[in-house]
C-alpha positions as a Markdown table, in Angstrom:
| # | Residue | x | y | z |
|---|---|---|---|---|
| 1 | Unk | 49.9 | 36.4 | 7.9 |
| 2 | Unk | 52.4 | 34.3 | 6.0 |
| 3 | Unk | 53.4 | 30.8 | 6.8 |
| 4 | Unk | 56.7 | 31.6 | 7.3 |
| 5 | Unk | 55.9 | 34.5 | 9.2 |
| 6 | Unk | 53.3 | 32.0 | 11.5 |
| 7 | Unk | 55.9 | 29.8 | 11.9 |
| 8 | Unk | 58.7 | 31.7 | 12.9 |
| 9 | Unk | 56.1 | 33.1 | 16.0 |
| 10 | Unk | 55.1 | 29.5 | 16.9 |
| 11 | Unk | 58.5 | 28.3 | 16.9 |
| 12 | Unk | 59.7 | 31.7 | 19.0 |
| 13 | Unk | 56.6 | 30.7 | 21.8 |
| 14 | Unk | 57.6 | 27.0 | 22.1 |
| 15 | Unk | 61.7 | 26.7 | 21.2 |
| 16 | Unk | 62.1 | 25.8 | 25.1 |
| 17 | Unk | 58.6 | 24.2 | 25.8 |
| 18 | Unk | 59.9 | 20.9 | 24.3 |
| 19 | Unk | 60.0 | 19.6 | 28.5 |
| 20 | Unk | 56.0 | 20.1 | 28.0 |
| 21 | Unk | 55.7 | 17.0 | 25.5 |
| 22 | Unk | 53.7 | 13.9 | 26.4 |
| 23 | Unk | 57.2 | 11.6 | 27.1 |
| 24 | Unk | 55.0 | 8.4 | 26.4 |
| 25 | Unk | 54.7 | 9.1 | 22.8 |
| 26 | Unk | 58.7 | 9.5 | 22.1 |
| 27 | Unk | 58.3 | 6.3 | 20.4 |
| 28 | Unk | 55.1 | 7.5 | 18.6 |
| 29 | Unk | 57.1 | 9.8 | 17.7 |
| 30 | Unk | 60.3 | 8.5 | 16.1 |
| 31 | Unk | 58.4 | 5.7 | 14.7 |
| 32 | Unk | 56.1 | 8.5 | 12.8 |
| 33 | Unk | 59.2 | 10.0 | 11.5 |
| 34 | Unk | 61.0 | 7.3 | 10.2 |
| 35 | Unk | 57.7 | 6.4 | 8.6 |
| 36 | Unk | 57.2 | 9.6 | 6.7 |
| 37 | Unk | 60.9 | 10.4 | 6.0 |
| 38 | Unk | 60.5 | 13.7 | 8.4 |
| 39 | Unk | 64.1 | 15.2 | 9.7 |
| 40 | Unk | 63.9 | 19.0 | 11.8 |
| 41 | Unk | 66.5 | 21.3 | 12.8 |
| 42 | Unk | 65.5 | 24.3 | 15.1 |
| 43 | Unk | 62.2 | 23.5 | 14.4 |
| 44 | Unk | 61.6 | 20.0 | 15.6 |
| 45 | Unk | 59.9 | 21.2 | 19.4 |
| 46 | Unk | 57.1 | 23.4 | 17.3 |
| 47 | Unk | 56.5 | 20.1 | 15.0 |
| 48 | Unk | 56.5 | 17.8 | 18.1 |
| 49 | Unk | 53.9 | 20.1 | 20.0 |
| 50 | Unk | 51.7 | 20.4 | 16.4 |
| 51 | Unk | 51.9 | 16.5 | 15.8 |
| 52 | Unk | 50.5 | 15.9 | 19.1 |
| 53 | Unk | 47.7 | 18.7 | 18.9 |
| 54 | Unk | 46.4 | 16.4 | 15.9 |
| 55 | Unk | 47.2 | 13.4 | 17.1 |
| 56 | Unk | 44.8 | 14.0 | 20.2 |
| 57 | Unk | 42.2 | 15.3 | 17.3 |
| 58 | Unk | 42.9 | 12.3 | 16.0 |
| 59 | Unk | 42.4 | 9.9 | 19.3 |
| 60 | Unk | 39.2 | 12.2 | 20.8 |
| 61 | Unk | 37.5 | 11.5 | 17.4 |
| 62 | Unk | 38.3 | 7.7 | 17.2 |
| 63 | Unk | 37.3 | 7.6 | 20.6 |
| 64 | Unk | 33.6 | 7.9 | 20.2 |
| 65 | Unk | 31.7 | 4.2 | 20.2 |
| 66 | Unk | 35.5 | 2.6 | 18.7 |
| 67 | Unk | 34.3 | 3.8 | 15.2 |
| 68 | Unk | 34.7 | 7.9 | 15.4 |
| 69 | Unk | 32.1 | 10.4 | 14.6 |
| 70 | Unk | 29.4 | 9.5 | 12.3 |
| 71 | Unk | 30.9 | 6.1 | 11.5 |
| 72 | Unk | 34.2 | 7.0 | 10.1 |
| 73 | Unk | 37.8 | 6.8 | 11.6 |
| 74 | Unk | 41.1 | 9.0 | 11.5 |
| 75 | Unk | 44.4 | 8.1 | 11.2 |
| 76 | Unk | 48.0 | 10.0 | 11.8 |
| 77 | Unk | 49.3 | 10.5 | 8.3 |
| 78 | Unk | 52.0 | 12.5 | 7.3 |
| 79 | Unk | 50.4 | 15.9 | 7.5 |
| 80 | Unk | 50.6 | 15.3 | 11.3 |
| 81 | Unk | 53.2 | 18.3 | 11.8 |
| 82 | Unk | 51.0 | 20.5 | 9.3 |
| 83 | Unk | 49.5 | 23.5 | 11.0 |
| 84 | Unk | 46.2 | 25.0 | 10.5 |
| 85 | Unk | 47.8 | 27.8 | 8.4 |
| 86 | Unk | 50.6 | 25.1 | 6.2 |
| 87 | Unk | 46.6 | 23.2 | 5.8 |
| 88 | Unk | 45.0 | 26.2 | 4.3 |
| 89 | Unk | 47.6 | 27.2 | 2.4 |
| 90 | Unk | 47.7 | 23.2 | 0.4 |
| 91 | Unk | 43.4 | 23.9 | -0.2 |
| 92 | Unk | 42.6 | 25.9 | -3.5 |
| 93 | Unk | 40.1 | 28.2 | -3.1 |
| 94 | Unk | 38.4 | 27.4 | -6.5 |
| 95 | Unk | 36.8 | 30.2 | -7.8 |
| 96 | Unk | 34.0 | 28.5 | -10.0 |
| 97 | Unk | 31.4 | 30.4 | -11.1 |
| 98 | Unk | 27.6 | 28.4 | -11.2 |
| 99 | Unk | 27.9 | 26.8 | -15.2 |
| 100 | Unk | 24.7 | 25.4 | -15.1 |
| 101 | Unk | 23.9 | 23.6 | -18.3 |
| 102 | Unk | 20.3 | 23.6 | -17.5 |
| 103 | Unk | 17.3 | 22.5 | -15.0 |
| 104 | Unk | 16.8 | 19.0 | -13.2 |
| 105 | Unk | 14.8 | 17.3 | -15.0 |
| 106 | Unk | 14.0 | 15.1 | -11.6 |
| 107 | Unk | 13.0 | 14.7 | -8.4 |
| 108 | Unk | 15.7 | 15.1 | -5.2 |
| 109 | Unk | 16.5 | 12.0 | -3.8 |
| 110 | Unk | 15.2 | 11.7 | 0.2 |
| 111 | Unk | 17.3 | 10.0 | 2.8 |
| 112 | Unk | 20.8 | 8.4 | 2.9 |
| 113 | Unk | 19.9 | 4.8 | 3.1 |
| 114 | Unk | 20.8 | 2.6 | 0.4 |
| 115 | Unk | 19.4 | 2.0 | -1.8 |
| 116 | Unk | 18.2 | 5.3 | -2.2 |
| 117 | Unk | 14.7 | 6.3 | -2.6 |
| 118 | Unk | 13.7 | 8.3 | -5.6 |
| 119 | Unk | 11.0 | 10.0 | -7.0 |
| 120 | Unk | 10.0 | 10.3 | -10.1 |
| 121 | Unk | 13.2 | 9.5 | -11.5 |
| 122 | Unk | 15.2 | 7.0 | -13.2 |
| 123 | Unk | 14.7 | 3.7 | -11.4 |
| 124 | Unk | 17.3 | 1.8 | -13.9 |
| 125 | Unk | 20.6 | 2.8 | -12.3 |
| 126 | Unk | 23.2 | 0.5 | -10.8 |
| 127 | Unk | 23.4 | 0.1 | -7.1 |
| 128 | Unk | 26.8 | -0.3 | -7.2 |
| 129 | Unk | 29.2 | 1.7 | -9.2 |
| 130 | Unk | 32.9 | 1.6 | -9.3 |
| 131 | Unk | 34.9 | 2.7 | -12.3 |
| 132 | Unk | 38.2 | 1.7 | -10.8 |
| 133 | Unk | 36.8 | -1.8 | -11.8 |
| 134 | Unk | 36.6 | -1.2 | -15.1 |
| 135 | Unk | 40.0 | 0.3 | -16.1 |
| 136 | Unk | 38.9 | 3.6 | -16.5 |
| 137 | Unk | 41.1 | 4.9 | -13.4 |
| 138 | Unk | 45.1 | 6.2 | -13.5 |
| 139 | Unk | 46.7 | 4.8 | -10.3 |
| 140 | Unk | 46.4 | 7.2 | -7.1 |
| 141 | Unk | 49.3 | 10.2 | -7.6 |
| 142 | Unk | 50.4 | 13.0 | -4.7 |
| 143 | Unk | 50.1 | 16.7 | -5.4 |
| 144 | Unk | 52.5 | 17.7 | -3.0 |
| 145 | Unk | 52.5 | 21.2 | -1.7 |
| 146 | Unk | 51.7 | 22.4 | -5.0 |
| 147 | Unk | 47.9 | 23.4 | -5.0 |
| 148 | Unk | 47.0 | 21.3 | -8.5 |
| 149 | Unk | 44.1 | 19.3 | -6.9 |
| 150 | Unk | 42.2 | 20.7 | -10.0 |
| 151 | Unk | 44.4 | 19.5 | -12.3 |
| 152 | Unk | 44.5 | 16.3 | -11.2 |
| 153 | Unk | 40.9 | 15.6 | -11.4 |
| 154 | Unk | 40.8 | 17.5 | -14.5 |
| 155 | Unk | 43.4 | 14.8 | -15.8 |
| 156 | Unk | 41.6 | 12.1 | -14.5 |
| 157 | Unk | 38.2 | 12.6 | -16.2 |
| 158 | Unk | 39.8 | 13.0 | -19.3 |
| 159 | Unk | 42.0 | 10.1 | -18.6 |
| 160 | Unk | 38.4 | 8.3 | -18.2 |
| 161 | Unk | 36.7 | 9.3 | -21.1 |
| 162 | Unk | 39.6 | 8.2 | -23.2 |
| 163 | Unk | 39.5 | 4.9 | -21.9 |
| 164 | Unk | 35.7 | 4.5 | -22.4 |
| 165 | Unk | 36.4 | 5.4 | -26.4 |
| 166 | Unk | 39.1 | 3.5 | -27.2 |
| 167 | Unk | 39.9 | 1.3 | -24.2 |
| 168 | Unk | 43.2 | 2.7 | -23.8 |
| 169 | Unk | 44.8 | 4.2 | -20.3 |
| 170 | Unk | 46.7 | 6.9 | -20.4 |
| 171 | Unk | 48.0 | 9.0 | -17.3 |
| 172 | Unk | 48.2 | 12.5 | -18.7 |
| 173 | Unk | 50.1 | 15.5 | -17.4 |
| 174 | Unk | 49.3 | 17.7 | -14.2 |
| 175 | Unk | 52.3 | 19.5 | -15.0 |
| 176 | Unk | 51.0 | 20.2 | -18.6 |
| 177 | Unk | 47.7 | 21.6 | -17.1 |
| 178 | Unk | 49.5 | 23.8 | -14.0 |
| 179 | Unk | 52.4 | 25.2 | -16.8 |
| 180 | Unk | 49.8 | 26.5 | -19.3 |
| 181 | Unk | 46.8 | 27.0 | -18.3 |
| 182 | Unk | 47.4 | 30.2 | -16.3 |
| 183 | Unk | 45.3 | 32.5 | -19.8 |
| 184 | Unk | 42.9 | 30.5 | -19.6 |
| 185 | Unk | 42.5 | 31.8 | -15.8 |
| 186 | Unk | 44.4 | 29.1 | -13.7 |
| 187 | Unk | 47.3 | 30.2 | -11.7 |
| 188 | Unk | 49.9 | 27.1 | -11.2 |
| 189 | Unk | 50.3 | 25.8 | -7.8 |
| 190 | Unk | 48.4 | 28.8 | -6.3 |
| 191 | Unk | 44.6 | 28.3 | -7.6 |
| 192 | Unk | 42.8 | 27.3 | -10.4 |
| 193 | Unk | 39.8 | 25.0 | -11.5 |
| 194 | Unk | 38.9 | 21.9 | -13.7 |
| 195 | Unk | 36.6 | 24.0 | -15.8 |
| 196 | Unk | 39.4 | 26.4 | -17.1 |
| 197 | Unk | 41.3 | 23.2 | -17.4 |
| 198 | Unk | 39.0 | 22.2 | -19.7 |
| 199 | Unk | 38.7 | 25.0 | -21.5 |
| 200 | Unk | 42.7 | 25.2 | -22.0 |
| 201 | Unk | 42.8 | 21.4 | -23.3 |
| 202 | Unk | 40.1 | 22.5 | -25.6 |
| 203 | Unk | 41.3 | 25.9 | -27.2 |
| 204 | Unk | 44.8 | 24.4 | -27.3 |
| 205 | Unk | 44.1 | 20.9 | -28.9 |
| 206 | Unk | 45.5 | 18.9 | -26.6 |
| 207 | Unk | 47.1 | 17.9 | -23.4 |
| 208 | Unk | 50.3 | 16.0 | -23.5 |
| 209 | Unk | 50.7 | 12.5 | -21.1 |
| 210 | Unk | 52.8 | 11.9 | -18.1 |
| 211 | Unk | 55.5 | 10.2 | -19.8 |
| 212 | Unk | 56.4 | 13.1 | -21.8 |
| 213 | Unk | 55.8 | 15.6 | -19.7 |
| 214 | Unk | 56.5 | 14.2 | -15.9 |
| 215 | Unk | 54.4 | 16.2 | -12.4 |
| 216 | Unk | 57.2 | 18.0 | -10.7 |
| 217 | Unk | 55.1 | 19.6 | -7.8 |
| 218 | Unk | 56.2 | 23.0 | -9.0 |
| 219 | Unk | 55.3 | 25.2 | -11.1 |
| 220 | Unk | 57.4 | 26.0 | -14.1 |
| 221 | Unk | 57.3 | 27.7 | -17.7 |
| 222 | Unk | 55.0 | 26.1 | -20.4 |
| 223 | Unk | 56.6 | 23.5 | -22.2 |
| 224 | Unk | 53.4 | 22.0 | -24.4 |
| 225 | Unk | 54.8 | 20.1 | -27.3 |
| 226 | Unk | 51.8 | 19.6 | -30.1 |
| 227 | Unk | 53.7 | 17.0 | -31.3 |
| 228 | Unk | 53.4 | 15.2 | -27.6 |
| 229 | Unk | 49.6 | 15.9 | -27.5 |
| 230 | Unk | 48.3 | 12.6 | -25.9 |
| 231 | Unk | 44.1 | 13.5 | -25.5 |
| 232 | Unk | 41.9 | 15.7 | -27.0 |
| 233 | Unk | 38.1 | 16.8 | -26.0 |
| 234 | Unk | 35.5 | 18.3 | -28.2 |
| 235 | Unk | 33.5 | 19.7 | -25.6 |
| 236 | Unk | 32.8 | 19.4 | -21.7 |
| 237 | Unk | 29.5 | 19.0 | -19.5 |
| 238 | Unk | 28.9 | 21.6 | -16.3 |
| 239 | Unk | 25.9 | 19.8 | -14.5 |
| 240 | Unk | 23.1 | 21.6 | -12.6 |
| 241 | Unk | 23.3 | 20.8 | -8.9 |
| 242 | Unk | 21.9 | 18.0 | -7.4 |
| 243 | Unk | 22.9 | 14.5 | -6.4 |
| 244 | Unk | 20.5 | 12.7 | -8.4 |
| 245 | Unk | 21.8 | 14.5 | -11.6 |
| 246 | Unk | 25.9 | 13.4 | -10.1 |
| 247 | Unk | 24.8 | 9.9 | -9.3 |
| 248 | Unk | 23.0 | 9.6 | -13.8 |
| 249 | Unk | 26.7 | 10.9 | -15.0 |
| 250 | Unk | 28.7 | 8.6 | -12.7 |
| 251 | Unk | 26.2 | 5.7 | -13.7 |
| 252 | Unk | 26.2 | 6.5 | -17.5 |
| 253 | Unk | 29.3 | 8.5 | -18.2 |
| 254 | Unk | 32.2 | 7.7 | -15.9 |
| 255 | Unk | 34.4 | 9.3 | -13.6 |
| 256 | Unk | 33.2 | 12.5 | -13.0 |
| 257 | Unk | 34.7 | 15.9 | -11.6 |
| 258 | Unk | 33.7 | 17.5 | -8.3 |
| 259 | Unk | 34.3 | 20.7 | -5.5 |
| 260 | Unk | 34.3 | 19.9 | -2.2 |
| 261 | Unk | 34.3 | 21.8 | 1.1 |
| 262 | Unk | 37.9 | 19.7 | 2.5 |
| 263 | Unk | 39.0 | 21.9 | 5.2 |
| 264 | Unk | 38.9 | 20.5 | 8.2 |
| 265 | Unk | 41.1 | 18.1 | 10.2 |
| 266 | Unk | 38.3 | 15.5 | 9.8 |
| 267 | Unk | 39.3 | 15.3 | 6.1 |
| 268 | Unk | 42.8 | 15.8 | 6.4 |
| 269 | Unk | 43.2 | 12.9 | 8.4 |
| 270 | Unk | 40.4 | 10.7 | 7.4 |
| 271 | Unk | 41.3 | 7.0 | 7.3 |
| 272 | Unk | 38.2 | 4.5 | 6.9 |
| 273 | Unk | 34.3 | 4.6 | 6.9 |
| 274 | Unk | 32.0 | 6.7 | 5.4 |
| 275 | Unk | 32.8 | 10.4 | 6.0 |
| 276 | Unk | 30.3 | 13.1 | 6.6 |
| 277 | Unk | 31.2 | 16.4 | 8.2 |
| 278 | Unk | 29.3 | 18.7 | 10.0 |
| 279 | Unk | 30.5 | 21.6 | 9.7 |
| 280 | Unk | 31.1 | 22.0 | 5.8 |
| 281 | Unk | 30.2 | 25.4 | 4.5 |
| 282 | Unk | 27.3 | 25.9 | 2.1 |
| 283 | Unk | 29.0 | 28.0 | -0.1 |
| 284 | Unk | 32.7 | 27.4 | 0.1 |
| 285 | Unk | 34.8 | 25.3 | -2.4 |
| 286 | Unk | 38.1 | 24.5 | -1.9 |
| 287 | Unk | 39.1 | 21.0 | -3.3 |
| 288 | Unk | 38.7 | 19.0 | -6.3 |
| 289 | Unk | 38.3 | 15.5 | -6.2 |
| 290 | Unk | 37.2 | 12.8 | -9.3 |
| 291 | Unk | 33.9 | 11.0 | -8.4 |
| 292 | Unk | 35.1 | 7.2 | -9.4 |
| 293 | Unk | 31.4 | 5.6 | -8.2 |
| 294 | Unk | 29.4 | 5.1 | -5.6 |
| 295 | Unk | 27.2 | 2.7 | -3.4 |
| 296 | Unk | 25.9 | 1.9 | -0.1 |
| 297 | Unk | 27.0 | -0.2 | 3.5 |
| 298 | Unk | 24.5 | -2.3 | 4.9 |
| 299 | Unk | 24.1 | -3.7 | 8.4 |
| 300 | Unk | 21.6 | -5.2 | 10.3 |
| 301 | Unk | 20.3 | -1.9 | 11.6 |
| 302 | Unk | 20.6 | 0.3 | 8.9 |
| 303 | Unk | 22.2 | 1.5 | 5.8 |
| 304 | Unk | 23.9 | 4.1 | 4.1 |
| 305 | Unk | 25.0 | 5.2 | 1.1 |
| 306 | Unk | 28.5 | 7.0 | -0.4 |
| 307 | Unk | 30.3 | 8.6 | -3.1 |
| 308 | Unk | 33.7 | 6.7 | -4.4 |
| 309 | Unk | 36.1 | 9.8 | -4.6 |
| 310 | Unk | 39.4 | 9.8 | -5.5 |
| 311 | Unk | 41.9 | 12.0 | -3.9 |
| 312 | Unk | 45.3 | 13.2 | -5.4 |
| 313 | Unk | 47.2 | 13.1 | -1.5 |
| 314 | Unk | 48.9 | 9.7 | -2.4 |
| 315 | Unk | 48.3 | 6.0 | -1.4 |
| 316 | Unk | 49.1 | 6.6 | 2.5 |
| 317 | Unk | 46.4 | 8.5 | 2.7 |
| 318 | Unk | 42.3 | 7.2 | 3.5 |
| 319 | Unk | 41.8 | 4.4 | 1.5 |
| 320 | Unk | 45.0 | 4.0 | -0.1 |
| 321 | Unk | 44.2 | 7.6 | -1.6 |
| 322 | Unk | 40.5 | 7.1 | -2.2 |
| 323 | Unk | 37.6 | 8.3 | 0.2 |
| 324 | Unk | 33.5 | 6.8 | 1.1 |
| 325 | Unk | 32.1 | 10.1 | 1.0 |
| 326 | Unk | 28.8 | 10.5 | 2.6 |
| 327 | Unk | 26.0 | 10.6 | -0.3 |
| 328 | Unk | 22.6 | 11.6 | -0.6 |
| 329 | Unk | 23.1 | 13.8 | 2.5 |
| 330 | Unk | 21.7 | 17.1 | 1.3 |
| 331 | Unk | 24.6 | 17.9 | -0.7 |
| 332 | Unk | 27.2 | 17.3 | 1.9 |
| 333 | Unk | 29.9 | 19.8 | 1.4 |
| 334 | Unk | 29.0 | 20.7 | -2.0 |
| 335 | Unk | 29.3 | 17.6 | -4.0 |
| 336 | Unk | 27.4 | 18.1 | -6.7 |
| 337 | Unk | 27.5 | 21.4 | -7.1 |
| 338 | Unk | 30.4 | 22.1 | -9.2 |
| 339 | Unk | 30.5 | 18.6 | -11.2 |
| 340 | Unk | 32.1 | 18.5 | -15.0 |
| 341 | Unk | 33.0 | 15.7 | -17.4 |
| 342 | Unk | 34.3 | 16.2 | -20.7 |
| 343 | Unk | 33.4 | 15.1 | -23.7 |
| 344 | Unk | 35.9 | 13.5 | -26.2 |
């Protein structure tokens, strides 16, 4: 079923049920659209009855010892009116085949404390790692309803590697990667993945920056100007799964590329703490995010440990468009199993 088709159903079974909103949240309400720039017509009621639907998600999950489930809070953003179909169709299914570069050549980390224990492994990496820090990371940008999360992580490893060689930041362009990559087996705003992103940038010699050619949330006809051509890459790194293998790259190389399991409301309205999901499938990818760092909470009880990730939903959303992201939790919704850095 379309959206527009599941829309025009939803808005058919609720046009007159606007008498069944919660009348203490009219204020919510206004205040939420004012906030996010929303105006309806005809469809207002069926946005009003989906914004509460996630705004009790919201409130049942908060609810739970003040902090939310598994120590991480949600927050009403503006995909509040967003149904479960409009959510589905923003993920990318990735389709990103198993590049493994090679074996582990260590031991599985055990636990999620911080920090973590290891065997047999390289005892000389940071606690603490957070790229951001250093320079090495564009400022947070929003993808809009086109589905380019793989082109902006794509971007922003390159963007990284760039810096660490010649100390330079450069925001490059999404638009660049989403126009002309589609031969190298992307498809625009629909699907794609950072490793054919890679391989466009190195058969075609170059990707251009931002400034000259500007995200327009759309897809549109390649425009790639060799003259323009902003970053190069020799070559690019697929690593075996594992998170001890993600947490050596982010240490030693910098921000690193990863798939993630993202659908589910927990995600989409994810706010503050360190997020771990339950329900995350095994073997379904549908999100790329850029791995900035990582490192670990302590309390007086116990600690835990997370992956810096940065998202490409805007500033308004989590932490001002970044995300703790549970680590060392048996690979929570596949973070390290489809994790790529280039090589410039």
């Amino acid at each position: 079923m379309t959206s527009a088709v599941f829309l025009v159903i939803l808005s058919i079974g609720i046009m007159s049920g606007a008498s069944a909103h919660d009348p203490s949240l009219d204020a919510e309400w206004e205040e939420w659209k004012i906030d996010y720039e929303k105006s309806y017509s005809l469809e207002e009621a069926m946005r009003r009855t989906v914004w509460e639907k996630n705004l009790k998600i919201i409130k049942d999950h908060n609810g739970e010892n003040g902090l939310g489930k598994n120590g991480f809070t949600m927050e009403m953003n503006e995909f509040g009116d967003m149904t479960n179909e409009e959510f589905k169709d923003m993920m990318v299914n990735i389709p990103i085949p198993y590049h493994n570069t090679g074996k582990s050549i260590w031991k599985r980390s055990v636990g999620g404390g911080c920090p973590p224990k290891f065997v047999d492994w390289r005892k000389d990496l940071p606690e603490f790692v957070n790229w951001r820090k250093e320079g090495y990371v564009t400022s947070v940008r929003k993808q809009g309803k086109c589905g380019s999360c793989w082109a902006f992580a794509a971007t922003g490893a390159i963007e990284g590697q760039i810096f660490r060689k010649t100390g330079k930041l450069t925001p490059l362009s999404v638009q660049n990667l989403v126009d002309c990559s589609k031969p190298h087996g992307n498809n625009g705003c629909d699907w794609g993945n950072t490793y054919n992103a890679f391989q466009y940038v190195l058969h075609n010699g170059g990707i251009e920056a931002e400034a000259t050619y500007p995200y327009e949330r759309k897809e549109g006809p390649c425009r790639y100007d060799p003259m323009n051509s902003a970053a190069k890459i020799k070559e690019f790194v697929a690593l075996p799964e594992g998170e001890d293998i993600l947490m050596d790259a982010v240490a030693t190389k910098g921000p690193i590329v990863a798939g993630i399991d993202a659908f589910h409301d927990s995600f989409l309205f994810y706010k503050t703490g360190i997020y771990h999901e339950p329900k995350c499938n095994s073997y379904v990818v549908n999100h790329a995010v850029l791995v900035v760092g990582y490192g670990c909470e302590k309390n007086e009880t116990h600690s835990e440990s997370y992956w810096l990730i940065k998202n490409s939903w805007g500033k308004k959303w989590g932490l001002s468009g970044y995300m703790k992201f549970a680590k060392d939790w048996n690979n929570q919704c596949q973070i390290s199993s489809y994790a790529q850095y280039p090589i410039v």
